[in-house]
ZADO-1210 file (C-alpha; in nm, 4 decimals, padded with zeros to 6 digits):
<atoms>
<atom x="-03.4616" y="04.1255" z="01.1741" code="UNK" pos="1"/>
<atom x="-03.5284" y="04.1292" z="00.7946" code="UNK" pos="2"/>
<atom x="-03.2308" y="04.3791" z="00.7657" code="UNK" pos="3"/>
<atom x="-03.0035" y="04.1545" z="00.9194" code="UNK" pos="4"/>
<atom x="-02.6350" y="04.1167" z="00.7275" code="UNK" pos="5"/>
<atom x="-02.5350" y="03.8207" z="00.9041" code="UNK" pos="6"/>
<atom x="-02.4893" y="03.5762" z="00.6917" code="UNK" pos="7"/>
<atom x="-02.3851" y="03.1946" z="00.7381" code="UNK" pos="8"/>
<atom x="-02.0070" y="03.1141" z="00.6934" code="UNK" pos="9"/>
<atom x="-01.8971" y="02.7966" z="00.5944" code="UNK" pos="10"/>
<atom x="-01.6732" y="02.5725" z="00.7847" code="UNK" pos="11"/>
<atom x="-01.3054" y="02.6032" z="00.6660" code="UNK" pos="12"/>
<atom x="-01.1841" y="02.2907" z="00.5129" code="UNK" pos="13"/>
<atom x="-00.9314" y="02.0758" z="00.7060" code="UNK" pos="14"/>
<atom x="-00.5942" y="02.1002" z="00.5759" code="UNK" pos="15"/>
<atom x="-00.3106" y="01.8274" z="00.6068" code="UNK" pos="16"/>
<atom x="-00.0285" y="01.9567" z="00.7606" code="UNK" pos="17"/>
<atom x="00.1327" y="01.6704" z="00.7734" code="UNK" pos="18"/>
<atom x="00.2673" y="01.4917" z="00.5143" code="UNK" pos="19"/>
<atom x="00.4008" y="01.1845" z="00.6819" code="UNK" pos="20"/>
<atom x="00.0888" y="01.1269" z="00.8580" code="UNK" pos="21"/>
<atom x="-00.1646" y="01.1742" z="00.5168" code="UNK" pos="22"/>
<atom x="00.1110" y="00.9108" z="00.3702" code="UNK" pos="23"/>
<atom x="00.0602" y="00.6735" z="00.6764" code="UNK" pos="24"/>
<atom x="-00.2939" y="00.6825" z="00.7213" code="UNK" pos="25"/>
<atom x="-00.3239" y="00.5998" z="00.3034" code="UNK" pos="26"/>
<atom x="-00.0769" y="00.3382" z="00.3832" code="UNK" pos="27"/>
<atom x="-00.3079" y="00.1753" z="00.6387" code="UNK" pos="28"/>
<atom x="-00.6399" y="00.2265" z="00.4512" code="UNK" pos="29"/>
<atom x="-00.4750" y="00.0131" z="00.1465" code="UNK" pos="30"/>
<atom x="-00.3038" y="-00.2357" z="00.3739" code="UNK" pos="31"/>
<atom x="-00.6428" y="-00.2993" z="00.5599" code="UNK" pos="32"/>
<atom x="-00.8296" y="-00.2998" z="00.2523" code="UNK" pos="33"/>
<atom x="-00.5983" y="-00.5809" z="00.1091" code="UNK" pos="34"/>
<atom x="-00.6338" y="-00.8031" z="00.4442" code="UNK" pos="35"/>
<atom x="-01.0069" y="-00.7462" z="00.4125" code="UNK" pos="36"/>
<atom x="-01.0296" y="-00.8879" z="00.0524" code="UNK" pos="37"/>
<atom x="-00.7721" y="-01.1375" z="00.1588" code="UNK" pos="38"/>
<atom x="-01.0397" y="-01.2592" z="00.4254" code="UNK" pos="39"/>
<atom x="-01.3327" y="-01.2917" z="00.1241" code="UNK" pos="40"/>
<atom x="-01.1069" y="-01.4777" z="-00.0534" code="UNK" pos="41"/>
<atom x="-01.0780" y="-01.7276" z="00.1334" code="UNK" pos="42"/>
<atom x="-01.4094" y="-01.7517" z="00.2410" code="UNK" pos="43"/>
<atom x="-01.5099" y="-01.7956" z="-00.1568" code="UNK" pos="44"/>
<atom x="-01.2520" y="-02.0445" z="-00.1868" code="UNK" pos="45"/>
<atom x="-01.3823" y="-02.2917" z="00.0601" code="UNK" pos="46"/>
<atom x="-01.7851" y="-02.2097" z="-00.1065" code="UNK" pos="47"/>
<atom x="-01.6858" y="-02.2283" z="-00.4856" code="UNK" pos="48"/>
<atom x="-01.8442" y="-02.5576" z="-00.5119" code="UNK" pos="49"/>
<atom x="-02.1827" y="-02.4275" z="-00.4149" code="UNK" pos="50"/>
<atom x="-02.3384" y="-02.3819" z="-00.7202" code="UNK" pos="51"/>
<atom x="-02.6933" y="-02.3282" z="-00.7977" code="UNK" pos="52"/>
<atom x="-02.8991" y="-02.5846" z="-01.0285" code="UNK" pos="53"/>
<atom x="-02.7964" y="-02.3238" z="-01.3442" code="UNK" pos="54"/>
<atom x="-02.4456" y="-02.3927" z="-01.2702" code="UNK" pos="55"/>
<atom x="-02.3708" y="-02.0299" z="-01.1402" code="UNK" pos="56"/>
<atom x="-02.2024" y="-01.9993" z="-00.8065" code="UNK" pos="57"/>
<atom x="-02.4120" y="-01.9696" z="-00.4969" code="UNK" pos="58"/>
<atom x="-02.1693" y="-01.7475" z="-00.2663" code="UNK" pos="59"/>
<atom x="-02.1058" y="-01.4140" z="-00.4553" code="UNK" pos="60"/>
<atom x="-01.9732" y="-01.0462" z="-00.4052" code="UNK" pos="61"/>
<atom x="-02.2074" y="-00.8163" z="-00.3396" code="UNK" pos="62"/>
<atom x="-02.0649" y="-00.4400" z="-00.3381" code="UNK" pos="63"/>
<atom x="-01.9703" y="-00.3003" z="00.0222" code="UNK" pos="64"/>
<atom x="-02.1066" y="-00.2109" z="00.3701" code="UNK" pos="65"/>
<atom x="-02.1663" y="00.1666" z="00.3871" code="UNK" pos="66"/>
<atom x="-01.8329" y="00.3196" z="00.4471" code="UNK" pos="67"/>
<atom x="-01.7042" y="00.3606" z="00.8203" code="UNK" pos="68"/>
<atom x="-01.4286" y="00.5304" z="01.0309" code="UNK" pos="69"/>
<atom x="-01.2243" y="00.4148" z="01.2560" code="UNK" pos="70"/>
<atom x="-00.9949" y="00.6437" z="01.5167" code="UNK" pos="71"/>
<atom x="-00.6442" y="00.4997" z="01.4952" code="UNK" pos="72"/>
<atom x="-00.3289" y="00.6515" z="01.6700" code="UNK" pos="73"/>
<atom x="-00.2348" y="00.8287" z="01.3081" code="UNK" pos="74"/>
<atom x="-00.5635" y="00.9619" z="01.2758" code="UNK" pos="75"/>
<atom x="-00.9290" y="00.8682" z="01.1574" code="UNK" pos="76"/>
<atom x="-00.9124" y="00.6103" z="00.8262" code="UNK" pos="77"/>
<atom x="-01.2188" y="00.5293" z="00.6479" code="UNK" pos="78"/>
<atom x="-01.2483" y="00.1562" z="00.5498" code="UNK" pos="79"/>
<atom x="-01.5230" y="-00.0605" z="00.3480" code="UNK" pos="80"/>
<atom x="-01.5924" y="-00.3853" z="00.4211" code="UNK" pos="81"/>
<atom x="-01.7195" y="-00.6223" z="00.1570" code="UNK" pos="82"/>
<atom x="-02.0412" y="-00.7909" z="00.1412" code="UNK" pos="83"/>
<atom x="-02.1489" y="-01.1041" z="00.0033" code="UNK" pos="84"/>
<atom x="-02.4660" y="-01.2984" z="-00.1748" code="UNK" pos="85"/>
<atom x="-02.5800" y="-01.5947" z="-00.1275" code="UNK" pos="86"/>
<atom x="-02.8138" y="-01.6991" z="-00.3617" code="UNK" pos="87"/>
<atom x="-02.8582" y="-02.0930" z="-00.2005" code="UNK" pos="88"/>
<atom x="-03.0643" y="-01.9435" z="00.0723" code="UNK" pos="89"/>
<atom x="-02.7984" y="-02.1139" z="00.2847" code="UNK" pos="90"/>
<atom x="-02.7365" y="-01.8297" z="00.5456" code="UNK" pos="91"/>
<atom x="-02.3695" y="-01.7898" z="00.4187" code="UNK" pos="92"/>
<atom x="-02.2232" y="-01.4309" z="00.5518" code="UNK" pos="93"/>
<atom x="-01.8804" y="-01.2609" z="00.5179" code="UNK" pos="94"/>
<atom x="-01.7841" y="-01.0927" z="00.9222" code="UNK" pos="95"/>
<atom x="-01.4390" y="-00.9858" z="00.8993" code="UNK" pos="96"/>
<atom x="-01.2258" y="-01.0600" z="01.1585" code="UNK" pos="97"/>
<atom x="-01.0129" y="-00.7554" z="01.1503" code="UNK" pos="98"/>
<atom x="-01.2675" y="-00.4997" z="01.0686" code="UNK" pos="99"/>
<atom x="-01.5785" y="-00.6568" z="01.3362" code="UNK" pos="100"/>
<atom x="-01.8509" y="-00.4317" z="01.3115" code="UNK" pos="101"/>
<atom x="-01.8300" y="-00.3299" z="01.7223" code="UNK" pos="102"/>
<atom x="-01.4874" y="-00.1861" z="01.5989" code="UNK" pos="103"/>
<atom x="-01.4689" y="00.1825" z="01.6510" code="UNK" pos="104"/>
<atom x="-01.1346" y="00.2681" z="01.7542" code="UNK" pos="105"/>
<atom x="-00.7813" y="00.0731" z="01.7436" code="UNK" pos="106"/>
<atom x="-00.5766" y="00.0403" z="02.0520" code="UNK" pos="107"/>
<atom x="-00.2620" y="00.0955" z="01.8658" code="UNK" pos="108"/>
<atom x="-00.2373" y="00.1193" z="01.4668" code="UNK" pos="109"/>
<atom x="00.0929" y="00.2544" z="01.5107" code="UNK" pos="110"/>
<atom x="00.2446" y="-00.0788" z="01.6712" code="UNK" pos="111"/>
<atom x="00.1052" y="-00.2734" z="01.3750" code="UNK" pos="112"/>
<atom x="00.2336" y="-00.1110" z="01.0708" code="UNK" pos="113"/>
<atom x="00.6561" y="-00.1625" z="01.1901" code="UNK" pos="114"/>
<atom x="00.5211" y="-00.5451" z="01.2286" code="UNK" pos="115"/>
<atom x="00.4381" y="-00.5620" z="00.8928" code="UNK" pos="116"/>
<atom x="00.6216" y="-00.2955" z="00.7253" code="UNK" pos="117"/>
<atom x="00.9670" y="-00.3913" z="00.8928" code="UNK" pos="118"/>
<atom x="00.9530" y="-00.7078" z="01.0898" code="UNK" pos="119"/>
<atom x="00.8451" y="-00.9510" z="00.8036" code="UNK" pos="120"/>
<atom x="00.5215" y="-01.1124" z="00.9983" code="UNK" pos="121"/>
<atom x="00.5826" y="-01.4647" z="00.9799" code="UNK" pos="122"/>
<atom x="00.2116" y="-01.7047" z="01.0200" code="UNK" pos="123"/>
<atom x="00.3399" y="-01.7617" z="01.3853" code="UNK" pos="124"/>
<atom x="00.3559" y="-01.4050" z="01.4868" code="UNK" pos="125"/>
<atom x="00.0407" y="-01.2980" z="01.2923" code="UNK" pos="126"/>
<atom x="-00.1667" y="-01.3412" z="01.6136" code="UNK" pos="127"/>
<atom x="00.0509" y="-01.0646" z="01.7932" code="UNK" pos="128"/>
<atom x="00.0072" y="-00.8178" z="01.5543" code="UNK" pos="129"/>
<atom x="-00.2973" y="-00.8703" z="01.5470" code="UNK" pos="130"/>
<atom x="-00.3587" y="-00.7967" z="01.9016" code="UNK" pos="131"/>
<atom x="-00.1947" y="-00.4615" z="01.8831" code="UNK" pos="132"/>
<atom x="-00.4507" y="-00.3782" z="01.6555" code="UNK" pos="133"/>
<atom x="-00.8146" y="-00.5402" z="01.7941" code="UNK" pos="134"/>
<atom x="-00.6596" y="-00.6288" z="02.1394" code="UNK" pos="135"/>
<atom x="-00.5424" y="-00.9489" z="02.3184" code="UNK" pos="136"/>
<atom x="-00.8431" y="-01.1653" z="02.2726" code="UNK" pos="137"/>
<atom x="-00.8190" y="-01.0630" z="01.8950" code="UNK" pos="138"/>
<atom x="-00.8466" y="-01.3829" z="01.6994" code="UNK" pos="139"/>
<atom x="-00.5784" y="-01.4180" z="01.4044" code="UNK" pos="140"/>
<atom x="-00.6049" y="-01.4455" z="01.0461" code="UNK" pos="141"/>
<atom x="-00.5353" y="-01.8095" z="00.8993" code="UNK" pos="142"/>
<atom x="-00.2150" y="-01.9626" z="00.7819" code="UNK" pos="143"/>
<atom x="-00.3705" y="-01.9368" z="00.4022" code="UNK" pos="144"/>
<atom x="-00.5054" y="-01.6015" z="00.4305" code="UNK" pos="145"/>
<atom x="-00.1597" y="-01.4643" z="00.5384" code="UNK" pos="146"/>
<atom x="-00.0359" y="-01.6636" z="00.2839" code="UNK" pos="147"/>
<atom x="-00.2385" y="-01.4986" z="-00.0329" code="UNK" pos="148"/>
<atom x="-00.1616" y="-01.1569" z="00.1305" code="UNK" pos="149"/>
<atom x="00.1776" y="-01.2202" z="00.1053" code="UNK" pos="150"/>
<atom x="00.2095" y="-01.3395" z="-00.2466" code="UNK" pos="151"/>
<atom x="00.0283" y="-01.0192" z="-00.3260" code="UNK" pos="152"/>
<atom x="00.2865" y="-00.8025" z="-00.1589" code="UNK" pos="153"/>
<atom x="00.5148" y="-00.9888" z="-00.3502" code="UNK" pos="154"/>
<atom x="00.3705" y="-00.9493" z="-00.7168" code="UNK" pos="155"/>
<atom x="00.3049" y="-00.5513" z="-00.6337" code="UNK" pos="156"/>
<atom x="00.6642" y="-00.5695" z="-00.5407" code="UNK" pos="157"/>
<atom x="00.7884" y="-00.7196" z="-00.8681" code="UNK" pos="158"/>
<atom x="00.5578" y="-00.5037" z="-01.0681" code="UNK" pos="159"/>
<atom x="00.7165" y="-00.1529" z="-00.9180" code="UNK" pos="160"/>
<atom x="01.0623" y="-00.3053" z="-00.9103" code="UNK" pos="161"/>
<atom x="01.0301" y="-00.3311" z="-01.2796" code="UNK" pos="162"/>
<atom x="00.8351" y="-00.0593" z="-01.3880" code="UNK" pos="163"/>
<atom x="00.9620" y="00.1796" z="-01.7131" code="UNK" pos="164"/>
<atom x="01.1804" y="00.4324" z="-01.6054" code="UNK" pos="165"/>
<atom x="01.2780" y="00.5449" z="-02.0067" code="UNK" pos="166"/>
<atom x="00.9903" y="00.7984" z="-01.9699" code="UNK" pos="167"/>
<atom x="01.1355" y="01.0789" z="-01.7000" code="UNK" pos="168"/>
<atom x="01.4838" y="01.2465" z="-01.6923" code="UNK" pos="169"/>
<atom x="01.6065" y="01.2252" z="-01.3222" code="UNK" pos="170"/>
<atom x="01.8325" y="01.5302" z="-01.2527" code="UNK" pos="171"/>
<atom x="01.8914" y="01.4435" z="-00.8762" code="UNK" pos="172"/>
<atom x="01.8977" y="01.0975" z="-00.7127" code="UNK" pos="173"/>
<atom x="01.9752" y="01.0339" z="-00.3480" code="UNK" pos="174"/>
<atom x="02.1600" y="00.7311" z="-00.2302" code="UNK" pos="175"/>
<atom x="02.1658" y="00.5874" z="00.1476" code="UNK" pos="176"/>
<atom x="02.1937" y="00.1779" z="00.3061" code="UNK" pos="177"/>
<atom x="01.9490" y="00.1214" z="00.5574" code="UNK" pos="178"/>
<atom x="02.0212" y="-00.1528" z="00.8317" code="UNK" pos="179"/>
<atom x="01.7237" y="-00.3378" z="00.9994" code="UNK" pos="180"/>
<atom x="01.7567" y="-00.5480" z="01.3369" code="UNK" pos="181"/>
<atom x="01.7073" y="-00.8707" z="01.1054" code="UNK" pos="182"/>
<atom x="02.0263" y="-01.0713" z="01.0475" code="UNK" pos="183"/>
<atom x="02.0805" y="-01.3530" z="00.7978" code="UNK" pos="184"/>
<atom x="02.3769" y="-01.5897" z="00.9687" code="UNK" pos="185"/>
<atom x="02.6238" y="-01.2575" z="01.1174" code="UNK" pos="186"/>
<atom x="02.5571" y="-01.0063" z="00.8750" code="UNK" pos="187"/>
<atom x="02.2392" y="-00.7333" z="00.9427" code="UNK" pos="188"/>
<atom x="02.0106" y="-00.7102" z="00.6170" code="UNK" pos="189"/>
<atom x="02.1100" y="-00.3574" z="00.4384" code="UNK" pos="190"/>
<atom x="01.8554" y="-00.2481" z="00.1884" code="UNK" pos="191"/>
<atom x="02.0059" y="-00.0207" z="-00.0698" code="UNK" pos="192"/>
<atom x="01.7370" y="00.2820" z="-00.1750" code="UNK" pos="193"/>
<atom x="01.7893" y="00.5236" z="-00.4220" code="UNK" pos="194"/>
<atom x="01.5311" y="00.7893" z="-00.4591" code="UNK" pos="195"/>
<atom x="01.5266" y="01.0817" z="-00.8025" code="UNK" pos="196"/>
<atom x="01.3724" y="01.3857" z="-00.8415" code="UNK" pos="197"/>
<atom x="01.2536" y="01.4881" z="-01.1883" code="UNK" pos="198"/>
<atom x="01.3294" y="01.8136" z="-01.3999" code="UNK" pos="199"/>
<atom x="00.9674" y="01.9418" z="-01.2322" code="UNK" pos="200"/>
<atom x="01.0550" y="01.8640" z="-00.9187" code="UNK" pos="201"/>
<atom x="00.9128" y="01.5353" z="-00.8352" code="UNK" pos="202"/>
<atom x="01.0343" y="01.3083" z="-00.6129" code="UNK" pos="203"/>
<atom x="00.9866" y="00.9175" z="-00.6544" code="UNK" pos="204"/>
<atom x="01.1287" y="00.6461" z="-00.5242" code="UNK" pos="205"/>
<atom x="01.3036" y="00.4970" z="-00.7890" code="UNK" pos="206"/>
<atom x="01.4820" y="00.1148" z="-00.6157" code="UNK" pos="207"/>
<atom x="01.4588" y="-00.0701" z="-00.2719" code="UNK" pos="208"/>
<atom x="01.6828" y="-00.3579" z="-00.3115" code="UNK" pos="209"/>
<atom x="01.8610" y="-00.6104" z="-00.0264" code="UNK" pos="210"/>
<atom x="02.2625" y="-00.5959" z="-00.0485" code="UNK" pos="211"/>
<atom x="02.5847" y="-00.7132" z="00.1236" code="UNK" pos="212"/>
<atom x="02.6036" y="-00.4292" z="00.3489" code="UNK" pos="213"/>
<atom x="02.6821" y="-00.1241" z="00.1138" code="UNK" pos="214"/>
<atom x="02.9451" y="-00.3242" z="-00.1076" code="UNK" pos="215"/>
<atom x="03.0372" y="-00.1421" z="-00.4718" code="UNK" pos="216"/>
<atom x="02.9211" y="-00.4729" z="-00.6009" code="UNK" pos="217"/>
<atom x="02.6119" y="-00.3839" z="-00.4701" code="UNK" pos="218"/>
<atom x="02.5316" y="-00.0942" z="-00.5456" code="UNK" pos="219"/>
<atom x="02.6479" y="-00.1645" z="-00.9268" code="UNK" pos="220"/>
<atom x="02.4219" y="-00.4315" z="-00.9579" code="UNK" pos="221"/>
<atom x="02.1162" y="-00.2112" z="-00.8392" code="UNK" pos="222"/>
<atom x="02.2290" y="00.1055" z="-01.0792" code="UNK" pos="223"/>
<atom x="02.2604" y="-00.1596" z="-01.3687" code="UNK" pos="224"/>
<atom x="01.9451" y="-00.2649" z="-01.2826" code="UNK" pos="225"/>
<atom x="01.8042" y="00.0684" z="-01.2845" code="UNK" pos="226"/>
<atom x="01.9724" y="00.1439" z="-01.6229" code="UNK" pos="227"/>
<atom x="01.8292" y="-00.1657" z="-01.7744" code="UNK" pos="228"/>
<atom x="01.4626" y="-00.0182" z="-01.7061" code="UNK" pos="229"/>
<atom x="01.5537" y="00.2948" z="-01.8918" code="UNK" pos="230"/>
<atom x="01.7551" y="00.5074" z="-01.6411" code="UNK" pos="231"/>
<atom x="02.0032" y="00.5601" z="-01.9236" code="UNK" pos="232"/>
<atom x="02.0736" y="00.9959" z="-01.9350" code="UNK" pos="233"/>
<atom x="02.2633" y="01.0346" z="-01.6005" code="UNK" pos="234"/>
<atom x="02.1486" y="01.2398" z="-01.3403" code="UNK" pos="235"/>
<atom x="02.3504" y="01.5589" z="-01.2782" code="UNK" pos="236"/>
<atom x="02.3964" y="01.5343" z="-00.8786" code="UNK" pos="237"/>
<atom x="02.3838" y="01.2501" z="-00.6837" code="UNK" pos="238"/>
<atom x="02.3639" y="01.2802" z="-00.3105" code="UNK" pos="239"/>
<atom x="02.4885" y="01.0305" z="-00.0525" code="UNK" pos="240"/>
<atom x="02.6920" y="00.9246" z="00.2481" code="UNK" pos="241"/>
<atom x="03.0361" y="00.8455" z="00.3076" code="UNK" pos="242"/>
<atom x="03.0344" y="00.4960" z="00.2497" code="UNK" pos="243"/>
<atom x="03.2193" y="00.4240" z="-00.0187" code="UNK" pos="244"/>
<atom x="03.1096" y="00.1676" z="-00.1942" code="UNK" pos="245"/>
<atom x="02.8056" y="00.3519" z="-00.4069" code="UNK" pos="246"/>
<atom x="03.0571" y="00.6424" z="-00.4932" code="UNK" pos="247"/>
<atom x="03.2675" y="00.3498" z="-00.6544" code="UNK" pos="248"/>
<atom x="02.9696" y="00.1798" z="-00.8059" code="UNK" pos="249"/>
<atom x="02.8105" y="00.5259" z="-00.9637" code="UNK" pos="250"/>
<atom x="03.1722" y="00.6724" z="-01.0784" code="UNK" pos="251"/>
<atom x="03.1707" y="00.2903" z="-01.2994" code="UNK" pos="252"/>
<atom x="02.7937" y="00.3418" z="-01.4199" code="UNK" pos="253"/>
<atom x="02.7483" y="00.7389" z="-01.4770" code="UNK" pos="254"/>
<atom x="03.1081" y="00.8882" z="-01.4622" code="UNK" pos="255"/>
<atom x="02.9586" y="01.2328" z="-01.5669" code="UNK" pos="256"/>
<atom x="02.7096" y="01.2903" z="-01.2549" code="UNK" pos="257"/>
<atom x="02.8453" y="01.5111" z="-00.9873" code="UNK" pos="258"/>
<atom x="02.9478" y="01.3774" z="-00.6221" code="UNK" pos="259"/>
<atom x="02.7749" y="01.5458" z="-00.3289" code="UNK" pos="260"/>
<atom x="02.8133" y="01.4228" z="00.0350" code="UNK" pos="261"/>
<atom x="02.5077" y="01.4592" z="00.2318" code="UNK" pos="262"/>
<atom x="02.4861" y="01.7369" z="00.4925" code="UNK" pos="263"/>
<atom x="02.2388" y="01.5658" z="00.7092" code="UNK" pos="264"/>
<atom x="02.5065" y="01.2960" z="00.7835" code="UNK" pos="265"/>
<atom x="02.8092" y="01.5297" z="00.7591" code="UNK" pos="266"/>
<atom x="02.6392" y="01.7417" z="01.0147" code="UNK" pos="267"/>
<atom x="02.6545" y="01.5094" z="01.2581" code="UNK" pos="268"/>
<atom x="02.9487" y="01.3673" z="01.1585" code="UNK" pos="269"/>
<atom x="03.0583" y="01.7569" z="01.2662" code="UNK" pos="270"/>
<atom x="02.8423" y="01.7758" z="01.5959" code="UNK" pos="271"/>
<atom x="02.9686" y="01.4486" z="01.7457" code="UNK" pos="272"/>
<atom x="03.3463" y="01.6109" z="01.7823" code="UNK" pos="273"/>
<atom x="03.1736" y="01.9041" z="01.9574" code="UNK" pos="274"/>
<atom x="03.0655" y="01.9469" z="02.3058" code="UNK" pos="275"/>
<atom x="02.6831" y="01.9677" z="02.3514" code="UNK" pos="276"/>
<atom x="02.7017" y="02.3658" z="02.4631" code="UNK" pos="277"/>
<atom x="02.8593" y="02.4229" z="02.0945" code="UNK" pos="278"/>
<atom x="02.6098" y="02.2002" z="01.8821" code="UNK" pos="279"/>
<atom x="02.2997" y="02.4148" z="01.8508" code="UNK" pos="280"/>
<atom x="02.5030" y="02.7250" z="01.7006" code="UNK" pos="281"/>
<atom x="02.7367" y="02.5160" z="01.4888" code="UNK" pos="282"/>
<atom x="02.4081" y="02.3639" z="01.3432" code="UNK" pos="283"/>
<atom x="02.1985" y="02.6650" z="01.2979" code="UNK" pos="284"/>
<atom x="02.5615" y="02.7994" z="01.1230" code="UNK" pos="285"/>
<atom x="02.6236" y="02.4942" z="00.9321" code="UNK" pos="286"/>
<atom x="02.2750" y="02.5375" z="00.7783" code="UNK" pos="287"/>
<atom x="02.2738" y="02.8881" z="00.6554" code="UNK" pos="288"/>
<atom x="02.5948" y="02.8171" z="00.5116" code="UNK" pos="289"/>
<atom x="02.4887" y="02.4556" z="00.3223" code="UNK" pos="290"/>
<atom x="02.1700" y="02.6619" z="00.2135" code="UNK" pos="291"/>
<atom x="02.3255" y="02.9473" z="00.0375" code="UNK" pos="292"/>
<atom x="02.5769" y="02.6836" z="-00.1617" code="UNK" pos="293"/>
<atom x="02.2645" y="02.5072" z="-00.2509" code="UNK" pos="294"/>
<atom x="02.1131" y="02.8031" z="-00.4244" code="UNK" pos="295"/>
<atom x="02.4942" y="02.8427" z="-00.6277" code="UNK" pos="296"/>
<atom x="02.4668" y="02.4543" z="-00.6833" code="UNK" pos="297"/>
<atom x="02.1251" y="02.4529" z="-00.8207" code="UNK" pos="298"/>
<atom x="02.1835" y="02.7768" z="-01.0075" code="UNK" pos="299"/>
<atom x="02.5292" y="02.6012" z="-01.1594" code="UNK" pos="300"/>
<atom x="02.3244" y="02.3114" z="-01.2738" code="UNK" pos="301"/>
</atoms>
């Protein structure tokens, strides 16, 4: 056997094939992770009076709990809890209440993330989210907890909303209103996005922003806004739907960029006059066709 020529191979590494998923399960790790610290807060809060007889502060961080994984219906995500000291001797210890340590698995990760991504989790219905995550006995976050996680979301919000934009030359930006099931008195909340790519092909969300339905007013306020933060060199193309309203609004704020109606919407604009039988043909046509003026678009530009 000393002649042998096998030889150990090593295990090919895993590679994400999904985007959406990779994106999702980040989304999650950071969104626990902020709940977590959310939790220590507030247990620090109600011990900051605890002090020791040098006048330093009994209840303390103390690094992290080895990290741990936990199988979630978008795949495994590795979390860290915190740890604390207590330096009083008192027996004072941080358990998380979303992240127990029995907790190996979620029931249903996926049913929590709409709650708090596009429902707007109010204190009341905490307790139900919750429960899609850890289960119906799961006991819910306080009032004030919720409360500091919230006015976090908020400041990370204002921070992107006004980040510098002077630095990056968008060539491309994509326009598009997006209705949610949430109403304010009869109208549905429409949240006007606009999203650039870059001369190297980047894309980045560039504004989320609430609107009356997809109004020109609207959308001129949120191109303003985006010109005030250093969008100033127009894009080249812009990208949208048929609404009118943002091709009124963008004509007013960068007459020089080129119109472009979106094919994914046109498309089925097209296949809703035709009969089922005819739709899978017309779209497989439709594409080739939208593809190859792409290529003369981009090559124009």
């Amino acid at each position: 056997m000393k002649n042998s020529k096998l030889s150990v191979v090593e295990q090919p590494q895993q590679i994400e094939t999904d985007p959406l998923s990779a994106l999702l399960r980040s989304g999650a790790r950071a969104l626990i992770a902020q709940a977590v610290e959310a939790e220590l807060d507030v247990l620090l809060h109600q011990h900051q009076d605890l002090l020791l007889d040098d006048g330093r502060k009994a209840v303390v961080r103390n690094g992290y709990l080895p990290e741990r994984t936990i199988q979630t219906g978008i795949g495994d995500v590795e979390i860290k809890v915190p740890k604390v000291r207590d330096r009083s001797g008192s027996g004072i210890h941080f358990n998380s209440l979303l992240l127990p340590p029995y907790l190996k698995r979620t029931r249903s990760v996926e049913e929590l993330l709409p709650w708090l991504y596009l429902k707007g989790i109010s204190t009341g219905d905490y307790q139900e989210a919750l429960s899609a995550l850890l289960g119906e006995h799961a006991q819910g976050l306080s009032s004030n907890t919720i409360s500091r996680l919230k006015a976090r979301w908020q400041d990370e919000h204002r921070q992107w909303s006004r980040r510098d934009l002077s630095t990056e030359h968008y060539v491309y930006i994509w326009a598009d209103g997006i209705y949610s099931n949430i109403r304010l008195d009869q109208d549905k909340l429409c949240l006007l996005v606009i999203m650039g790519v870059t001369a190297q092909g980047k894309k980045e969300l560039l504004a989320i922003d609430d609107g009356y339905r997809e109004s020109t007013a609207s959308w001129v306020t949120v191109l303003q806004e985006l010109k005030q933060r250093g969008l100033t060199k127009a894009p080249k193309l812009a990208i949208g739907d048929g609404a009118l309203g943002f091709w009124n609004a963008l004509s007013q704020q960068f007459p020089t960029t080129k119109h472009q109606r979106c094919w994914v919407h046109k498309t089925a604009n097209v296949l809703n006059a035709l009969p089922k039988s005819m739709q899978s043909k017309v779209k497989a046509d439709l594409h080739n066709i939208w593809m190859a003026a792409t290529r003369e678009q981009a090559e124009s530009l």
